[in-house]
C-alpha positions in Angstrom: 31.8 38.1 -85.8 34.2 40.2 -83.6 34.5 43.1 -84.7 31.3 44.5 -83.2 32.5 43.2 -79.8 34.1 46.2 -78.2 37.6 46.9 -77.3 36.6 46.4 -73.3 36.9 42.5 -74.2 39.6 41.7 -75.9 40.4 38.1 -74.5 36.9 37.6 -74.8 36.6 37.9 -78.2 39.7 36.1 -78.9 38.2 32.9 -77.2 34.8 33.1 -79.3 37.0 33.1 -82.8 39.3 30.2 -81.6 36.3 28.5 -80.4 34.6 29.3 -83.9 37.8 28.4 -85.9 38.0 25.3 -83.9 34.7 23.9 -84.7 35.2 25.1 -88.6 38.4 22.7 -88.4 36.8 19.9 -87.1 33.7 20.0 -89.5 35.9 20.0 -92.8 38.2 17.1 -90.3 35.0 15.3 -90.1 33.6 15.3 -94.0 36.1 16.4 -96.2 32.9 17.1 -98.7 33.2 20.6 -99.5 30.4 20.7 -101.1 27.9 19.0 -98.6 25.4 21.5 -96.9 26.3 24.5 -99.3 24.5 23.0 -102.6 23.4 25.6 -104.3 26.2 27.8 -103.7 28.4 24.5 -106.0 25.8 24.3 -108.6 25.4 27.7 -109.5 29.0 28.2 -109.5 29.9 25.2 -111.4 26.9 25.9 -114.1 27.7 28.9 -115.0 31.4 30.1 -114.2 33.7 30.6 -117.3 36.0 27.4 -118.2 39.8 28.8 -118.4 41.5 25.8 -119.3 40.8 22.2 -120.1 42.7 19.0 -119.7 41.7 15.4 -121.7 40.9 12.8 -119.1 43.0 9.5 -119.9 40.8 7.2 -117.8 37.2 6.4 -119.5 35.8 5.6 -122.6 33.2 8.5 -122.3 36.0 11.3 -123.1 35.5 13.3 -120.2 37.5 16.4 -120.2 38.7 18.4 -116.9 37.3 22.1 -116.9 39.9 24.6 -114.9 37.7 27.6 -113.2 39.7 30.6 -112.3 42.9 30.2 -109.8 41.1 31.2 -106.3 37.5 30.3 -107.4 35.8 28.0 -105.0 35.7 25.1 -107.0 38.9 24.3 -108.5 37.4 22.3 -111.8 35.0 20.1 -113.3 34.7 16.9 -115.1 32.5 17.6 -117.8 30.9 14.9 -120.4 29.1 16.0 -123.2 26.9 12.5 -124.1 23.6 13.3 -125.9 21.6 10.4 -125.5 22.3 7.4 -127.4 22.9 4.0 -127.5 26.0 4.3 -130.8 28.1 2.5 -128.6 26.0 -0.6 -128.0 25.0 1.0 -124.4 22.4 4.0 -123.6 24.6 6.6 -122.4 24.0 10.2 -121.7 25.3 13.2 -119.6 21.8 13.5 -118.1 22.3 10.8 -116.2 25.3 12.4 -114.6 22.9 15.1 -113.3 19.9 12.5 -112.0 22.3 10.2 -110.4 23.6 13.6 -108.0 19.7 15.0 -108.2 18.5 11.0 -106.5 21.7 11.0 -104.4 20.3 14.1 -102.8 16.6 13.0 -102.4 18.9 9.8 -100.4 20.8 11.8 -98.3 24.1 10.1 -99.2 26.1 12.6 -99.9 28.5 10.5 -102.2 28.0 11.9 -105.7 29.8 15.4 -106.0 27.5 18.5 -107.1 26.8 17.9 -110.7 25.1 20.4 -113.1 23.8 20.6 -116.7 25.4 23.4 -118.5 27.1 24.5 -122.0 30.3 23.3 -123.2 31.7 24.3 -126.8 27.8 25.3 -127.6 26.7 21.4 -126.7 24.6 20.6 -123.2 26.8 18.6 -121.1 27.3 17.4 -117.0 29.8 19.3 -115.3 31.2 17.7 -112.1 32.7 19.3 -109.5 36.1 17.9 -109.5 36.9 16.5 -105.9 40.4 17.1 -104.8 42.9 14.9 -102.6 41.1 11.2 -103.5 42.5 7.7 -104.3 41.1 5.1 -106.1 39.4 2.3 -103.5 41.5 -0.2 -105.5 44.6 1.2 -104.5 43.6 0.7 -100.6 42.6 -2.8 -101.6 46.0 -3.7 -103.5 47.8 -2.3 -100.2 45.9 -3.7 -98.3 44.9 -0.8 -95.9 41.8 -1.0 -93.7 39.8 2.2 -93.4 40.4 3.4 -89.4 36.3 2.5 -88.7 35.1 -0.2 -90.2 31.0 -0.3 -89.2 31.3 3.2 -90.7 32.8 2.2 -94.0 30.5 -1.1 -93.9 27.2 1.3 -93.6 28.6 3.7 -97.0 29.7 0.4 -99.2 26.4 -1.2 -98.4 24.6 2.3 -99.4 26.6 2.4 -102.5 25.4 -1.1 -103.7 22.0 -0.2 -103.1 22.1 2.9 -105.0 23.7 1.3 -108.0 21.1 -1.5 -107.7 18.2 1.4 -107.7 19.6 3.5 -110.9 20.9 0.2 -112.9 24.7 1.2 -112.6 25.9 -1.3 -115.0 29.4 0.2 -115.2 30.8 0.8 -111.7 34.2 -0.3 -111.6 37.3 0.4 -109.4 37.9 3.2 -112.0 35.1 5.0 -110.2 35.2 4.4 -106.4 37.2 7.0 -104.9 38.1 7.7 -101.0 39.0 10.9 -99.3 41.1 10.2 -96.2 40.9 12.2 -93.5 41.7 10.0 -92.0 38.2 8.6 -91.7 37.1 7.3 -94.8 34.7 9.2 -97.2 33.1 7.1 -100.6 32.8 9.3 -103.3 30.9 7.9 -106.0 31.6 9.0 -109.9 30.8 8.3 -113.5 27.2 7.8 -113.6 26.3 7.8 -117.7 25.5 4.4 -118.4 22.3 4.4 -115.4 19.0 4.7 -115.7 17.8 2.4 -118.1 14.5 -0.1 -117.6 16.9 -2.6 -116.5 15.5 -4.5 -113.2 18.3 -6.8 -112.8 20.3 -6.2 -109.6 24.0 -5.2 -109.9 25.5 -6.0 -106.7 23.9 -8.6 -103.7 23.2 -6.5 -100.7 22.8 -8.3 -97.2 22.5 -5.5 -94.9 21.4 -1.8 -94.9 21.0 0.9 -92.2 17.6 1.4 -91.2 17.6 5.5 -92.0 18.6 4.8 -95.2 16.4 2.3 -95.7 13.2 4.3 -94.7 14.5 7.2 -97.1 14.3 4.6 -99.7 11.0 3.5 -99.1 9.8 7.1 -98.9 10.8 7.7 -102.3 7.6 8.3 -104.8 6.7 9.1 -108.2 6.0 12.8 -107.9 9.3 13.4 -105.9 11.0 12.0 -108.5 9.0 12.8 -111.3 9.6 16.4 -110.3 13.6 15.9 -109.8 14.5 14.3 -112.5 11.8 12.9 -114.7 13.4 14.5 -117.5 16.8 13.2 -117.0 15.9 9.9 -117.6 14.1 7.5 -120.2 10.6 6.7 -118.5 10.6 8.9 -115.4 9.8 7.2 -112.2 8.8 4.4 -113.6 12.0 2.3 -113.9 13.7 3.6 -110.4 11.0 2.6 -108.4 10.2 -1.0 -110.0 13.6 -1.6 -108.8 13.2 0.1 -105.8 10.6 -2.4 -105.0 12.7 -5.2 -105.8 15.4 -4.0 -103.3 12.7 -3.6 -100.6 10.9 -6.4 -101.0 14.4 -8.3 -101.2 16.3 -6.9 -98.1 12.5 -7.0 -96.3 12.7 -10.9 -97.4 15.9 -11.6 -95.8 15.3 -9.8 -92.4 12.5 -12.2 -91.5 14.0 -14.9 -92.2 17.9 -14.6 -90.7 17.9 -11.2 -89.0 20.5 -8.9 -88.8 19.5 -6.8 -91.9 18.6 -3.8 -90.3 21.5 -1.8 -89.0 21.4 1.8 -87.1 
């Protein structure tokens, strides 16, 4: 940005890039996401960038395996699950659903499912993940009993959280797949997303409260939107998510009239 500034205003130019470095800092200070506002740059890196290394994951009973990019690449690795479709397991499971769950979190402006892609691993189609760095498990917080530094803040993400899981049928979040990035503010980062998605209405967590942006972003959501998104990630389209969406609507709508309070900003 500087260099074109010439040599008659030095100090000048000095000041701009501090003030320029200064606001990078406190951005990446503020949401530790790397990923959030440069999407496509993370998918098209993670889809397609050659795999140098891979690790075996011990947590999960999907067999996830870590995917090493290059040292210096801009994504570090991946977590990458190669499910076809099935239900062999005695639950309908499938890597697609990895890819829908980011593709709706998106559409939701949440912000809490890292970049995740469909691409090739060992010749099989599979999610890859972008690995997010630096994070502890929320259970860890809990069993030390540390409170995140703002706590309306952290209410408004857990409360989006359970209303997402409610609207894709999460039926296997566990404290195995709630991660925080500290920094210090707290950041929700949601993971593991393969067993969503089904035709399943029943609601997996009891939600009380909701901010009202998210909530309208809910409402707004439609069959062609979604349809278009992800239609083909999942078993009947639409169809499913927004049955479900009406349920959580018509609940938390329910609940407002009669005790108030629902809505948050």
């Amino acid at each position: 940005m500087c260099r074109n500034v010439r040599f008659a205003v030095p100090l000048a130019c000095l000041l701009a890039c501090q003030v320029a470095l200064i606001a990078a800092q406190v951005a990446v200070e503020k949401n530790p996401k790397i990923w959030v506002g440069r999407y496509e740059e993370f998918e098209t890196f993670i889809k397609t960038a050659p795999i140098v290394r891979v690790e075996r994951i011990p947590l999960g009973v999907t067999k996830p395996v870590h995917g090493f990019f290059a040292p210096g690449s801009p994504v570090d690795g991946a977590a990458i699950k190669a499910l076809r479709p099935s239900a062999e397991t005695g639950y309908f499971e499938s890597y697609q659903s990895e890819v829908a769950a980011y593709e709706l979190d998106k559409l939701l402006g949440m912000d809490m499912v890292p970049v995740t892609v469909e691409r090739l691993y060992e010749g099989r189609p599979a999610s890859a993940q972008l690995w997010v760095n630096d994070t502890v498990f929320r259970k860890t917080l809990l069993e030390q009993k540390q409170q995140p530094p703002n706590l309306s803040d952290w209410a408004r993400q857990v409360n989006r959280w359970r209303v997402f899981d409610n609207l894709i049928a999460n039926i296997d979040r566990n404290e195995g797949n709630l991660l925080v990035l500290r920094t210090p503010a707290w950041h929700l980062v949601l993971i593991d997303h393969s067993r969503a998605f089904t035709n399943i209405t029943k609601m997996i967590f009891d939600v009380t409260q909701i901010d009202r942006p998210f909530f309208e972003r809910l409402k707004a959501l439609d069959a062609a939107t979604l349809d278009a998104r992800i239609g083909k990630l999942v078993l009947d389209g639409s169809k499913s998510i927004l049955r479900r969406r009406d349920l959580i609507v018509a609940q938390l709508e329910k609940l407002a009239a009669s005790k108030g309070g629902v809505f948050t900003p």
